[in-house]
C-alpha positions in Angstrom: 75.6 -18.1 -74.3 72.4 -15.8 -74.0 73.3 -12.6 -73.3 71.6 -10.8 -70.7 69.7 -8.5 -73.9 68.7 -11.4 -75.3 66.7 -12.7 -72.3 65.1 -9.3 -72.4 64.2 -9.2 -76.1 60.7 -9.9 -77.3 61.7 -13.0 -79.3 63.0 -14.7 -76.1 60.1 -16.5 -75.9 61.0 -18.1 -79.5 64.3 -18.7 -78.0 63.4 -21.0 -74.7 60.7 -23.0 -77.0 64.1 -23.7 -79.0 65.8 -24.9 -76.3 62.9 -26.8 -75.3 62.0 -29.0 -78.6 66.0 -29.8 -78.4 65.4 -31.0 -75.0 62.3 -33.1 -76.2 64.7 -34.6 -79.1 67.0 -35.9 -76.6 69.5 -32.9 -77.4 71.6 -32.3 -73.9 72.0 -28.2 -73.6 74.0 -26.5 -71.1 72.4 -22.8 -71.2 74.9 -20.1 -69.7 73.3 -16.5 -69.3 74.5 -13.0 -69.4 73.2 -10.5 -67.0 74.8 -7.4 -67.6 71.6 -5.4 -68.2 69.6 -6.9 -65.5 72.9 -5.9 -63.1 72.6 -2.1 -64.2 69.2 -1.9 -64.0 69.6 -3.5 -60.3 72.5 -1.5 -59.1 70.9 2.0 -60.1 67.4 1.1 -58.1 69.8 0.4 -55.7 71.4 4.0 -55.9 74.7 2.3 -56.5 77.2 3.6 -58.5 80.0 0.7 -59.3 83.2 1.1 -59.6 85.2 0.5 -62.6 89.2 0.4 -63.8 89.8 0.2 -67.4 86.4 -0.5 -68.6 86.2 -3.7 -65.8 83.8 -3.3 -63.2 85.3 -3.5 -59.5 83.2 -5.4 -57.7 83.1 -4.5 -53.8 80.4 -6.6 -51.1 77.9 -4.1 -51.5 78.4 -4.4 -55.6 78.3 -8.4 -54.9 75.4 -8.9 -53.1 73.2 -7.1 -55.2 75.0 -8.9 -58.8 74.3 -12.3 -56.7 70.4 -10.7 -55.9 69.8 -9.7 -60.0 71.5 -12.8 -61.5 69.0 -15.5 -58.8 66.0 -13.6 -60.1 67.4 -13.9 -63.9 67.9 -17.4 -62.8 64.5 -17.7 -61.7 62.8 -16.5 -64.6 64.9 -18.6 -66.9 64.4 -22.1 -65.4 60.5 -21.0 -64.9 60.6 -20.2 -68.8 62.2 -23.2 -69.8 60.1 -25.2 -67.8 56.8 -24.0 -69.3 58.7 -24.6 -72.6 58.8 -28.2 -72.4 54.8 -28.3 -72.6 54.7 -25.8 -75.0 57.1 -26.6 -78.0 56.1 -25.8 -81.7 56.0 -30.0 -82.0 54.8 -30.8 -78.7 52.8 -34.1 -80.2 54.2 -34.3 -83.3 55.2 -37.8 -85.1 58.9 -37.5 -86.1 59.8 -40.2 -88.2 63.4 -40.7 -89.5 
């Protein structure tokens, strides 16, 4: 699970190169993200205040549509990372011998 701070953090980079030299081994990855942050950041330039009961967000249509609109472009970004990663491991090359 990466955690919507994680995909912002300046090592996420290191991360997706990671995930990408796994790939290149053969290692199958399912990668579920976070977007907490990126949903904030999206509701306030909205000028939308959410809702919340108990520390849970509510989430009405308006509150939906722009979660759905901040998690595609997180999405975006993520498979466009990983797919630069796959030219671009640390190995990328390399002769692994066992």
């Amino acid at each position: 699970m990466l955690g919507g701070e994680a995909i912002e953090h300046e090592n996420f980079s290191s991360i997706v190169n990671d995930i990408g030299l796994l790939h290149s081994l053969g290692i199958r990855l399912v990668v579920v993200y976070g977007a907490r942050p990126q949903i904030d950041a999206n509701l306030a330039e909205h000028h939308h205040e959410p809702l919340y009961h108990k520390q849970t967000r509510v989430t009405d249509a308006k509150t939906l549509e722009l979660v759905k609109q901040a998690a595609g472009m997180l999405q975006l970004e993520i498979t466009a990372r990983l797919s630069m990663s796959l030219n671009n491991t640390p190995l990328q090359g390399a002769q692994l011998t066992s």
